[in-house]
C-alpha positions in Angstrom: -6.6 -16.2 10.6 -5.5 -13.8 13.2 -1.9 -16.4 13.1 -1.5 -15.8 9.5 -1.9 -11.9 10.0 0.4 -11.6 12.9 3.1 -13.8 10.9 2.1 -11.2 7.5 3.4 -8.2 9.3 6.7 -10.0 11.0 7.9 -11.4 7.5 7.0 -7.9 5.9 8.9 -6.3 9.0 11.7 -8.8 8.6 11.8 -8.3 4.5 12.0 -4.5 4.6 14.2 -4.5 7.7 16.7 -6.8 5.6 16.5 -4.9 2.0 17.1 -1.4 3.5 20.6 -1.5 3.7 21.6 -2.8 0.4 18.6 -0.3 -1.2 20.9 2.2 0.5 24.2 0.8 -0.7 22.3 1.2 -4.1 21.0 4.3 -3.9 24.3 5.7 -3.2 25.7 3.9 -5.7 23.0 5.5 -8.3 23.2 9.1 -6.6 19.8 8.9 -5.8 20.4 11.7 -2.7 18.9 14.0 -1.4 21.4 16.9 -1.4 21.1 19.6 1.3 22.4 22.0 -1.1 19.6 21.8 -3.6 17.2 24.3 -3.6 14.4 23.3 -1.8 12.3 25.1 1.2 11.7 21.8 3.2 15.3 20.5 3.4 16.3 20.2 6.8 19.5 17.8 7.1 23.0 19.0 7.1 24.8 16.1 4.8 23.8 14.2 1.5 21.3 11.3 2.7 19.6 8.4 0.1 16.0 8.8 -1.1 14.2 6.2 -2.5 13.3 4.8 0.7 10.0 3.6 -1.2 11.7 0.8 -3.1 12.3 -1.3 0.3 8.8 -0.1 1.6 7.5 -1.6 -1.7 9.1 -5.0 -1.4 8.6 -5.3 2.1 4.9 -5.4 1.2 5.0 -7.5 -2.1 6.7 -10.0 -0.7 4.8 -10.4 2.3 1.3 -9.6 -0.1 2.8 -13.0 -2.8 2.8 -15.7 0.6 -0.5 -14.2 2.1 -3.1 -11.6 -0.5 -5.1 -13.9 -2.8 -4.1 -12.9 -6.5 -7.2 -11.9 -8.2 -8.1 -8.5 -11.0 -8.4 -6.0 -7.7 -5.4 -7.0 -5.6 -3.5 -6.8 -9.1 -4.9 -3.9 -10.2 -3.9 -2.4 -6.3 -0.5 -3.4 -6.8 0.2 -2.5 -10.2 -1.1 0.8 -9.2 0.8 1.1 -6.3 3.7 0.2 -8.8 3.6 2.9 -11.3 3.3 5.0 -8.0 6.4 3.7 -6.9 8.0 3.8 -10.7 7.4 7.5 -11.3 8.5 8.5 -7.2 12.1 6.8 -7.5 12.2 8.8 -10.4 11.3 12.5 -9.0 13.6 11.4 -6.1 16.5 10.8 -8.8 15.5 13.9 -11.4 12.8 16.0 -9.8 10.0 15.0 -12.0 6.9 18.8 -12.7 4.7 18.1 -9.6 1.7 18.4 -11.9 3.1 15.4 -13.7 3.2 13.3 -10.6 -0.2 14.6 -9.8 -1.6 13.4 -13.2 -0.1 10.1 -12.5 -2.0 9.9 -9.0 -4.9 10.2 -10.7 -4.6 7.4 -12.9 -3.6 5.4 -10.4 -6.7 5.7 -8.5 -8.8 5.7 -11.5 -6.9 1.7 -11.8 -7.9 1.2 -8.7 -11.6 2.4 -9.1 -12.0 1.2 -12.1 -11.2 -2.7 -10.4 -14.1 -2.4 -8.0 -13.2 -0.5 -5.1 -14.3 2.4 -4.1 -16.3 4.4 -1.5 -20.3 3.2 -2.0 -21.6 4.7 1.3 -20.7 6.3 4.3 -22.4 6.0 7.7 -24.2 9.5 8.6 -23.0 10.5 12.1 -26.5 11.8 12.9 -27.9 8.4 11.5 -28.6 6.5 9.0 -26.2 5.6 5.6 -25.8 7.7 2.9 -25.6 5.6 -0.8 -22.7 7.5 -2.4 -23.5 4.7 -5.4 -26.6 6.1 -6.0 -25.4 9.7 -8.2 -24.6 8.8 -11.1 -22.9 10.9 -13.9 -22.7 9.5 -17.9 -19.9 11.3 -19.4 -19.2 10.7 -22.9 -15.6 11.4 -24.4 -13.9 9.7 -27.6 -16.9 8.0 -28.1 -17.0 6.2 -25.2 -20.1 6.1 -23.2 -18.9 5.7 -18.5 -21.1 6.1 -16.1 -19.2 7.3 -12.8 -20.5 7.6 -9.5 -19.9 10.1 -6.9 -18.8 7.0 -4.8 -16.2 6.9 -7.5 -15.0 10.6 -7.6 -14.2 10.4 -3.7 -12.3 7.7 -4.0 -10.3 8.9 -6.6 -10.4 11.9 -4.7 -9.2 10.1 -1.4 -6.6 8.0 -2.7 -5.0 11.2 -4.6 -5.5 13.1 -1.1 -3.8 10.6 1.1 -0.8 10.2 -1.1 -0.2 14.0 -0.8 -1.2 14.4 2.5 1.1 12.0 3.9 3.8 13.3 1.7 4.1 16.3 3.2 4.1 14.5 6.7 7.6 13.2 6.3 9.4 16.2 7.3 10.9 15.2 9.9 13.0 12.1 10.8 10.9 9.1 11.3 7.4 10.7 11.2 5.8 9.3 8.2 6.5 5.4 8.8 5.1 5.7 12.5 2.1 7.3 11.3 1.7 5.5 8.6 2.7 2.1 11.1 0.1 3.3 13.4 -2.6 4.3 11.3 -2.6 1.1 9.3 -2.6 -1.3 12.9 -5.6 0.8 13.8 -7.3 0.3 9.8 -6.6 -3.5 10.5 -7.6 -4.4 14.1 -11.0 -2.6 13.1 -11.0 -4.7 10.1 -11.1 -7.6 11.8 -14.1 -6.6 13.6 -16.0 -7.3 10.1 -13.8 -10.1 9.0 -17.0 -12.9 10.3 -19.3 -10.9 8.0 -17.5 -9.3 5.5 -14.7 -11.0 2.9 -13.4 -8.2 2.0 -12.3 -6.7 5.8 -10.2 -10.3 5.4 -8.3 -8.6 2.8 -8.2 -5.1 4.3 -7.0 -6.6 8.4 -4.0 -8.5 6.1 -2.4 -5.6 3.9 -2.8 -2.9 6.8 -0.6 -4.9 8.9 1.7 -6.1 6.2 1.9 -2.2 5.4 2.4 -1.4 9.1 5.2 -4.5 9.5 6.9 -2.7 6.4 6.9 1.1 7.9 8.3 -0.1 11.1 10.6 -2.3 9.1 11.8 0.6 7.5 11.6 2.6 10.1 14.8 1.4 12.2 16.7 3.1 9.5 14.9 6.8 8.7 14.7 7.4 12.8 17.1 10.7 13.6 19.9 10.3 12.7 17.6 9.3 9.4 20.5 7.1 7.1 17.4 6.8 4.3 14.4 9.2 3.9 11.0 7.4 2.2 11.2 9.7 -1.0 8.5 10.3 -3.4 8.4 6.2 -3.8 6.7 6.3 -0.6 3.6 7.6 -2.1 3.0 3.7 -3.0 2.6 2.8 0.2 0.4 5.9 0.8 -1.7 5.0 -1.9 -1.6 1.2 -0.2 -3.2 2.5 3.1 -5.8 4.9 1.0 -7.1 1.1 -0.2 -7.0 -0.6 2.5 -9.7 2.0 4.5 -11.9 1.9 1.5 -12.0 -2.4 1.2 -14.9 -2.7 3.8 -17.5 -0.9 5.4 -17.0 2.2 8.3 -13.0 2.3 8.3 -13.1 6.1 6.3 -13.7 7.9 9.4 -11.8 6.0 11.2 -8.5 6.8 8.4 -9.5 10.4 8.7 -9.3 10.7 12.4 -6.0 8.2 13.1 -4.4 10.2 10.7 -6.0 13.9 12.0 -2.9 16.0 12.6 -1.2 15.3 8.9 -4.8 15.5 7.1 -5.6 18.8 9.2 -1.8 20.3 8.6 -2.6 19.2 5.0 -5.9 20.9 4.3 -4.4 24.2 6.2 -1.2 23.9 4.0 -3.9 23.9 0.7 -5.6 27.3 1.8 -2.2 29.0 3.3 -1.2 28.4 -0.8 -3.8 29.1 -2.5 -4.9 32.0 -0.6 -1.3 34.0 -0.9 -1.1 33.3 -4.2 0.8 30.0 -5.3 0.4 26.9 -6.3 -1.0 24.3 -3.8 1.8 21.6 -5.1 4.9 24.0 -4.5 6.8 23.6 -1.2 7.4 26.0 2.0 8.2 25.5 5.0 5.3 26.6 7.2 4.3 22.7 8.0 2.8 22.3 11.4 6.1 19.9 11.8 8.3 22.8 10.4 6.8 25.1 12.7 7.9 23.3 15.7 11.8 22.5 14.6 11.8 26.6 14.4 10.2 27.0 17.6 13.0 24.7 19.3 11.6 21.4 19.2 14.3 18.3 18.0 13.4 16.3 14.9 12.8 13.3 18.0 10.2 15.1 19.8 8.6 16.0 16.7 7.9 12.4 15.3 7.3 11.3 19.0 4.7 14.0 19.0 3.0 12.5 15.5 3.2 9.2 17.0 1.8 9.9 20.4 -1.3 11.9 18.8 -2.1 9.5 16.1 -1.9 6.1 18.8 -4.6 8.2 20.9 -7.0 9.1 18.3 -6.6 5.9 16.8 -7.6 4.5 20.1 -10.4 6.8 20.3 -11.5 6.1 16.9 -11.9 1.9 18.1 -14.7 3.4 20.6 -16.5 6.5 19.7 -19.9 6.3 17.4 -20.2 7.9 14.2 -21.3 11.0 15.6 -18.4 10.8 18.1 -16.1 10.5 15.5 -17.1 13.5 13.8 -16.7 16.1 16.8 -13.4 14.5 17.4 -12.2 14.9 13.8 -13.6 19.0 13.9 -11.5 18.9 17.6 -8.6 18.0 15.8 -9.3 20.5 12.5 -9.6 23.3 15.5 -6.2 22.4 17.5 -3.9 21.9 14.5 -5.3 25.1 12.7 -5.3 27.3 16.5 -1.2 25.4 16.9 -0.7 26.6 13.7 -1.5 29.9 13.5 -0.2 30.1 17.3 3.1 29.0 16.1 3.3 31.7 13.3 2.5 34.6 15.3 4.9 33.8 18.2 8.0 32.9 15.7 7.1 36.1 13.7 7.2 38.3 16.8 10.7 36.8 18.0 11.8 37.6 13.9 10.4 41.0 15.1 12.3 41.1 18.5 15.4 39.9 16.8 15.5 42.3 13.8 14.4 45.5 16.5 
């Protein structure tokens, strides 16, 4: 087993690595670029560069998925989720598609997820014990129809939706999503395999994280500083991949939450900064913990570096640390990236102030 998964993520490594630069001949070809001249708050790079950086993250994984994922209803309902995901991003990166469209769209992607089986039916209670999210149940009747959903099935939905956004944000900066998303998925899998004796599903869940991680780093050779493709909106399919693959087998959720920390903390912050002043949670700024730093000096290098560092050691810490453990180190986290942030805004606004004096 632990052959077929090592040789998984060097074929979906190999695959994306070898797609990307015809996808980029193509997406040139197709003017699907990202134009520094268009009006956007997060743009960063000084000449036209290809989006759609999702459609070689996709294959990477399929391909790899076709030789080594058993084909049965919930890996096809995963991938024709992730699918429509990736249909509806290379679209927004070609003709800006409403955000609250794309939002809607999440939703029923995860709700084709959910409704194949997977979701969230307990989570392990850091001060013991397991809580039985499959237990509250809630009939709701609409058109006639008569579902029963469970609150294990509203997180999910409201995980899946979460990460895809959350991670979406963390691409900022040259080469910062695909490591995070590399090294969060490595640490997803070699926990996986920890259940894989006991448990079929972990089986599944060990395979596609590393096929997912082979495919970021795949891509990643080409969206490092000097980026020649960013991810896109497409991306969010491979977001939406990783959501899954932490919700196939037991005690991985905390362990998602806390690899990935620093982009879930900046993403919760990012929430409350918008709704609190005012605007819509889905319209951009630039006030991004990762924005905050290229203001305050720091090169577009340094800044993924820094992602990558901090998500390798909590990741690390996350393969040792109890339940409870886990939980102190994820409100650690919430406490440095919000105290960074808030750091970072008062020191660039008093050197405005200096300036402007």
């Amino acid at each position: 087993m632990i052959a077929s998964i090592i040789l998984s993520f060097f074929i979906s490594f190999i695959v994306t690595a070898l797609i990307t630069p015809p996808a980029i001949s193509l997406l040139k070809k197709h003017k699907v670029i990202d134009d520094p001249k268009r009006k956007h708050p997060g743009v960063i790079h000084k000449k036209p560069i290809p989006r759609g950086g999702g459609i070689p993250l996709f294959l990477g994984v399929v391909v790899a998925s076709l030789i080594f994922i058993p084909i049965n209803p919930t890996t096809i309902a995963i991938f024709v989720a992730s699918f429509i995901s990736l249909v509806i991003g290379v679209l927004d990166d070609k003709i800006d598609i409403s955000p609250y469209f794309r939002f809607i769209v999440q939703i029923a992607c995860a709700i084709i997820i959910v409704a194949s089986g997977v979701n969230i039916p307990f989570i392990t209670n850091p001060f013991g014990g397991i809580l039985y999210l499959n237990h509250f149940n809630l009939p709701i009747s609409l058109l006639g129809m008569h579902v029963v959903f469970s609150l294990s099935d509203f997180i999910a939905i409201f995980w899946i939706v979460w990460v895809m956004n959350m991670l979406n944000w963390s691409k900022g900066v040259d080469g910062q999503m695909p490591g995070i998303v590399a090294i969060s998925a490595i640490v997803i899998g070699i926990l996986s395999l920890r259940f894989a004796a006991i448990d079929e599903a972990s089986i599944l869940s060990a395979k596609l994280a590393f096929i997912i991680a082979g495919s970021a780093l795949g891509f990643l050779i080409y969206n490092f500083h000097p980026a020649k493709i960013f991810p896109g909106y497409g991306a969010t399919s491979i977001y939406l991949l990783l959501s899954v693959v932490a919700m196939l087998s037991s005690a991985k959720l905390a362990t998602a939450i806390l690899v990935m920390g620093v982009p879930l903390a900046d993403g919760v912050y990012t929430v409350f900064r918008r709704v609190i002043s005012g605007r819509s949670p889905f319209w951009h700024d630039k006030k991004h913990l990762h924005h905050l730093l290229l203001s305050s000096g720091y090169s577009q290098r340094r800044i993924a570096l820094f992602y990558w560092i901090i998500s390798a050691i909590l990741g690390a810490l996350s393969l040792v640390l109890s339940s409870k453990g886990k939980l102190f180190a994820i409100i650690m986290v919430a406490v440095l990236v919000g105290g960074a942030i808030l750091f970072l805004n008062y020191f660039l606004k008093k050197n405005n102030d200096k300036i402007t004096v």
